[in-house]
Each structure stands twice: as structure tokens, then as C-alpha cells.
C-alpha positions as CSV (number, residue, x, y, z in Angstrom):
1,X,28.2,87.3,180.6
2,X,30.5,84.3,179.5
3,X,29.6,80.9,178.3
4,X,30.5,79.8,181.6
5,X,27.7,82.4,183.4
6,X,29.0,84.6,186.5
7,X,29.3,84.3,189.8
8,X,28.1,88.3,191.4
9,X,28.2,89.6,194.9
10,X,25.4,91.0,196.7
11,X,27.8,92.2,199.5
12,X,26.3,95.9,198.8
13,X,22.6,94.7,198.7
14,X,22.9,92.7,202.0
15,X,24.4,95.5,203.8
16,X,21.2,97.9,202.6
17,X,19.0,95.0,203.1
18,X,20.3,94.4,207.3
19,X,21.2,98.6,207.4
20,X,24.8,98.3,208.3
21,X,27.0,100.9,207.1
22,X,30.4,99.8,205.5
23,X,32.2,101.4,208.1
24,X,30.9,99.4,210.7
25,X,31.6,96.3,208.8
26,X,35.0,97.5,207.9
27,X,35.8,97.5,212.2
28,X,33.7,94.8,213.0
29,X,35.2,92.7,210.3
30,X,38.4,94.0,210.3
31,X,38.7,94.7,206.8
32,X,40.5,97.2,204.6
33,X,37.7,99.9,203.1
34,X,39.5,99.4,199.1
35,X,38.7,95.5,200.0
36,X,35.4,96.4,201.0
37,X,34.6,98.6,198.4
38,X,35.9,96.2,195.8
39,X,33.4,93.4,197.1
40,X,30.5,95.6,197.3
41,X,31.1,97.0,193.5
42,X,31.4,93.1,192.5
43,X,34.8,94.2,191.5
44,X,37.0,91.1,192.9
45,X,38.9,88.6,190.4
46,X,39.8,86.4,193.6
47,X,37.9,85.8,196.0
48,X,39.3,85.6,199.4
49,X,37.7,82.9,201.4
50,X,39.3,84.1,205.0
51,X,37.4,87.7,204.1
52,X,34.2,85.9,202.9
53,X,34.3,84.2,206.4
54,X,34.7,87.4,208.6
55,X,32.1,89.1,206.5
56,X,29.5,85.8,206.7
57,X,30.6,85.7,210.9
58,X,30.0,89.6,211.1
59,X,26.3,89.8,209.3
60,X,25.3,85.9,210.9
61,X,25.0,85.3,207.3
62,X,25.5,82.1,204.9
63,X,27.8,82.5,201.6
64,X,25.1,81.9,199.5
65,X,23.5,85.2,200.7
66,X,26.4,87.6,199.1
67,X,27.4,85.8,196.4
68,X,25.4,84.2,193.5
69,X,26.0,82.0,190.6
70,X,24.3,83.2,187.4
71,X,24.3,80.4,184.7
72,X,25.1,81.2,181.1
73,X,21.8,82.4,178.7
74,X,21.3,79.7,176.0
């Protein structure tokens, strides 16, 4: 963690949590699966808001449910 804090994506819990598989989200939100895996492994250095909002459309979600700001430890 840096002095800043960290800003993870729960992309891989959500999907568990509403039993989707990451194939169907891949068709559904027409995404490419190396995209997809890279959100779900919290493995993105840019975030891509025109994914985030075909992702958020495709699980009737709000951005605030995949991705989460961790503040910085004191």
C-alpha cells in the first residue's frame, strides 16, 4: 500500500457474489477475456471507463460495487 492508499476491484468477488461466470460477462458485455481477467485479478494500471460502464450496465450494478478506495494506514 502507498501513502496515497489503493483503489482495488472487486470485479471477481461480484461475479461469485451474483453467480455469473466470466464467459457470460465476456458476451454479454462484449469484452475481451485478457481485459476481463485483468479486472478481475485487480491487475489494471488504467482504468477504462467505457468497460467499467458495460460491466456496471451488464450486472445492474453501481461503480462503487467493483471498485473500492482503500485509504492509506497511518
Amino acid at each position: 500500500m502507498n501513502r496515497f492508499g489503493t483503489v482495488t476491484i472487486k470485479l471477481d468477488y461480484l461475479l461469485t457474489q451474483r453467480n455469473l461466470s466470466k464467459n457470460k460477462l465476456i458476451q454479454r458485455a462484449e469484452l475481451q477475456r485478457s481485459q476481463l481477467n485483468h479486472y478481475c485479478c485487480n491487475q489494471v494500471g488504467r482504468i477504462d471507463l467505457d468497460v467499467l460502464a458495460r460491466i456496471c450496465t451488464v450486472l445492474e450494478c453501481r461503480i462503487e460495487d467493483i471498485l473500492e478506495f482503500i485509504p492509506p494506514q497511518k
